[in-house]
N, C-alpha and C positions, 0 to 999 in steps of 0.2 A: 169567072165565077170559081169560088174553092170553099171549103169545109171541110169543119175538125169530124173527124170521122169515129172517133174516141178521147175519153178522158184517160185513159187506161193504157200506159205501158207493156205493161205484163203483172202475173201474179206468181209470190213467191213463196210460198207455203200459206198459200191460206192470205197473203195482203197481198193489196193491189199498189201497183207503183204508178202513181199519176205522174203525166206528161208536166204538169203544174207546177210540182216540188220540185222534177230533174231542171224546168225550167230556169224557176228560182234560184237553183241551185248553182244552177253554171253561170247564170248572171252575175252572183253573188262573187263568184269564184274568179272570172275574168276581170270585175271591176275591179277586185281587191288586188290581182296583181296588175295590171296595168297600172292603177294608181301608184300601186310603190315603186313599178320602174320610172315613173313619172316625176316622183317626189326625189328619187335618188338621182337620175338625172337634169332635171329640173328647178329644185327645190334644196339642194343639198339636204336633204333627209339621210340620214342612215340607210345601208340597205335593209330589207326589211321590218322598216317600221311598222309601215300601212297595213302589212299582213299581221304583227304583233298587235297592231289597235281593232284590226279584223273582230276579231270577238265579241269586243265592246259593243263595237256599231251595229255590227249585226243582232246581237242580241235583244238591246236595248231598241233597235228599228225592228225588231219584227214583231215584238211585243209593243212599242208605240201604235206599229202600221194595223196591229191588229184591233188593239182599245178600242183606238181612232174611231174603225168601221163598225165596232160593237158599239162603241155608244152611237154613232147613228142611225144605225137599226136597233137602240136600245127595245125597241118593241117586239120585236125578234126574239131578240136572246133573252128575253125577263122569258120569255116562253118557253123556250128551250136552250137554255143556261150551259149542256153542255157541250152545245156546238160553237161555244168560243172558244175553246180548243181545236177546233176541227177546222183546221189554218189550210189542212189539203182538199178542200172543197171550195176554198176561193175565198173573199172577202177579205182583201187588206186596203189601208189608206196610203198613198205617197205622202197626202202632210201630215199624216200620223209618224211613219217613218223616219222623216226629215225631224221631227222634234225628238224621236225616242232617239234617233241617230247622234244629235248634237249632243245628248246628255251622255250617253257612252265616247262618244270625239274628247268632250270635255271631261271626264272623269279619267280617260286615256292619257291627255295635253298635263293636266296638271299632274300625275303619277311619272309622269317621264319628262317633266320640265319643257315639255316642247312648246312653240306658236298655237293657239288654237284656232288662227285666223288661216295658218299657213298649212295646216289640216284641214282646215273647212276648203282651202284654194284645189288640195292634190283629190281630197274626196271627190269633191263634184268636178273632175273629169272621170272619175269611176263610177260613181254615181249617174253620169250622162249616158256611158255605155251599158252599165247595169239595167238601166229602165230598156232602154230599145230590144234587149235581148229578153228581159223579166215579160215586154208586151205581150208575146207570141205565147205564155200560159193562158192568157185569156184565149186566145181563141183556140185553145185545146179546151178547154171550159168553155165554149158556148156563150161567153160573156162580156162585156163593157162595150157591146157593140153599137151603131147607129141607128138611125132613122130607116123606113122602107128607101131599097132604091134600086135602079135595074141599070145601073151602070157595070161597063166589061167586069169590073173588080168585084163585084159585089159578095157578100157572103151569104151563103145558107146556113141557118138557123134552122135546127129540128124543132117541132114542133110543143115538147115538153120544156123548150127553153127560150119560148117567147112571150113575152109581158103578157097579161091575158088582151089591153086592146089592138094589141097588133099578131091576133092567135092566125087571121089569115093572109096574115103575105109571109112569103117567104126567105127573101132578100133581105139585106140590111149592108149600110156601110159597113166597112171595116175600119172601124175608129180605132181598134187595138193598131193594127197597122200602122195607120197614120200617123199615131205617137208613136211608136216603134221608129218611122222615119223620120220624124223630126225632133227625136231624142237622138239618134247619131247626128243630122247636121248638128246640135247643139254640140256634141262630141269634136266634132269636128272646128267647130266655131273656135270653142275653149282653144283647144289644141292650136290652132292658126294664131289665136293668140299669146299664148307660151311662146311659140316660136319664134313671135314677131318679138319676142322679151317686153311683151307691155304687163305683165303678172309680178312686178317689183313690190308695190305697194299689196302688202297682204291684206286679205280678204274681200281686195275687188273681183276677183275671178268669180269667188263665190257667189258676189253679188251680183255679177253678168249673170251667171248660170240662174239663180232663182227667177233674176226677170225674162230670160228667154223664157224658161220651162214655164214660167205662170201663162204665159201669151199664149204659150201650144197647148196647156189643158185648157185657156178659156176658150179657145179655135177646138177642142176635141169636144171638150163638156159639151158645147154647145149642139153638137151631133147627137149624142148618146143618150139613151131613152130608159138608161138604168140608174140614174143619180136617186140616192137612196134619201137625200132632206132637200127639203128648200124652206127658204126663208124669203117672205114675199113673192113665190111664186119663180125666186131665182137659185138655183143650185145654190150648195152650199161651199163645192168645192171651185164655182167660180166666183162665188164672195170671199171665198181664201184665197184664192188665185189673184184676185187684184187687188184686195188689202198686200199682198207681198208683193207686189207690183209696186205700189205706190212708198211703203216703207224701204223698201229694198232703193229703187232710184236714187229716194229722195237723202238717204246717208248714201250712196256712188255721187250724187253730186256732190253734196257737202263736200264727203271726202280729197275729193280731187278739188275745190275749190278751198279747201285751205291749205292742201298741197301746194296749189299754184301763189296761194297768196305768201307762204313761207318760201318759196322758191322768190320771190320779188324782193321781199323784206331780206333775204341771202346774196 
C-alpha cells in the first residue's frame, strides 16, 4: 500500500511548487534528450535537432493536451473559465498532445527541411519514456486512479479526492502506475526494435508505438473511474484508443505490403 502525501513541493515566496509541474518537467526534459541522442545515433539526425524542435512540441502539446481536456469537461470550464489556465492543478489529454505535438513536429519538419515521418519515428521513443515518467504527477495529484481494491499495491486516496460514489472505500488501483510500466516496456519494445534495424522504412516505428500505447490505455481506461465523456456509455478516450488502433494497423499493413510487393516487382 503507498500514497501521495502532498501536492506540494515547497513554497517560495508566497507560490507553491507542485510535485505535478517538476514532474512534467523532467519528463519533458529526458524525453527530449534521449530522443536526440537517438535520432543522432540512430537516425542520422543532426546533433541537436530534437532539442531545437523541443519548443514546437512542447508547446503546441501542452496547449493541444490542455483544449483536449477543456473541452471535454467543457461544462466545467464555461463555469469557471479561468481554470484553463491552471494546467498545475492537473487536467491534460495525451490524444490532445499527440495532435498539438504533430502540428509543432510538422511546422519544425518543414522549417528545417527535415523527414516528418522520421521525426514522428525519434519522438515516440521520447514520447514512450516521457509518459512513464509524466504518470507518477498523477499520483502526486491524487488522480487517474482505479477501481476500489485491496490488493498488496493498492493506493490510498484521501478522502477530498474520491469520486462522490466511492466516498467510502479507501483503496484504489494504481492505474497511474500501471501505464507508468507499460509506457517503458513500450520504451523498451521501440528500442529492441531500432537495434534489431527493423526502423528503415520511416514512420513505422511511429505507427508500432500508437498501436502499443492505444492497447495499454484501453487496458488502463478500462480500470479508472475518472474518465471525464463517454459516448454510449463507453469512455471517450477508449473510442480514440481503438479508432488509432484500427487506422494506425490498417496503413503498417498496407505499408509494408506494397513494400513487399515492390521488393517482388525489383
Amino acid at each position: 500500500m503507498f500514497a501521495s502525501h502532498s501536492q506540494i513541493i515547497c513554497t517560495i515566496f508566497g507560490v507553491h511548487i507542485y510535485f505535478y509541474g517538476v514532474i512534467l518537467a523532467a519528463a519533458i526534459t529526458v524525453g527530449t534528450l534521449l530522443a536526440d541522442y537517438i535520432g543522432t545515433k540512430f537516425f542520422n539526425l543532426a546533433k541537436e535537432t530534437i532539442i531545437d524542435m523541443a519548443p514546437y512540441v512542447v508547446i503546441t502539446g501542452i496547449i493541444g493536451a490542455r483544449l483536449y481536456y477543456c473541452l471535454l469537461n467543457y461544462d466545467f470550464y464555461l463555469r469557471f473559465p479561468t481554470e484553463i489556465l491552471a494546467i498545475r492543478h492537473g487536467g491534460i489529454s495525451i490524444h490532445g498532445a499527440l495532435i498539438g505535438g504533430f502540428i509543432g513536429l510538422a511546422v519544425f519538419a518543414k522549417r528545417k527541411n527535415i523527414s516528418v515521418l522520421k521525426l514522428c519515428d525519434v519522438s515516440s521513443i521520447g514520447l514512450a519514456i516521457a509518459q512513464a515518467i509524466g504518470r507518477w504527477g498523477n499520483f502526486f495529484n491524487s488522480e487517474a486512479f482505479g477501481t476500489p481494491t485491496n490488493l498488496p499495491w493498492k493506493l490510498y486516496i484521501a478522502p477530498q479526492y474520491r469520486p462522490i460514489p466511492y466516498t467510502d472505500y479507501e483503496y484504489f488501483h494504481p492505474t497511474f502506475l500501471y501505464e507508468s510500466i507499460l509506457d517503458l516496456l513500450i520504451f523498451f519494445i521501440l528500442m529492441a526494435l531500432i537495434k534489431a534495424n527493423r526502423h528503415k522504412r520511416e514512420g513505422n516505428l511511429v505507427l508500432i508505438y500508437l498501436i502499443l500505447y492505444s492497447f495499454v490505455r484501453i487496458l488502463v481506461e478500462s480500470l479508472r473511474i475518472d474518465s471525464v465523456r463517454y459516448i454510449f456509455g463507453i469512455p471517450v478516450a477508449i473510442i480514440m484508443s481503438v479508432a488509432i488502433i484500427v487506422v494506425a494497423l490498417s496503413v503498417l499493413i498496407y505499408r509494408n505490403l506494397q513494400y513487399r510487393t515492390k521488393e517482388q516487382d525489383g
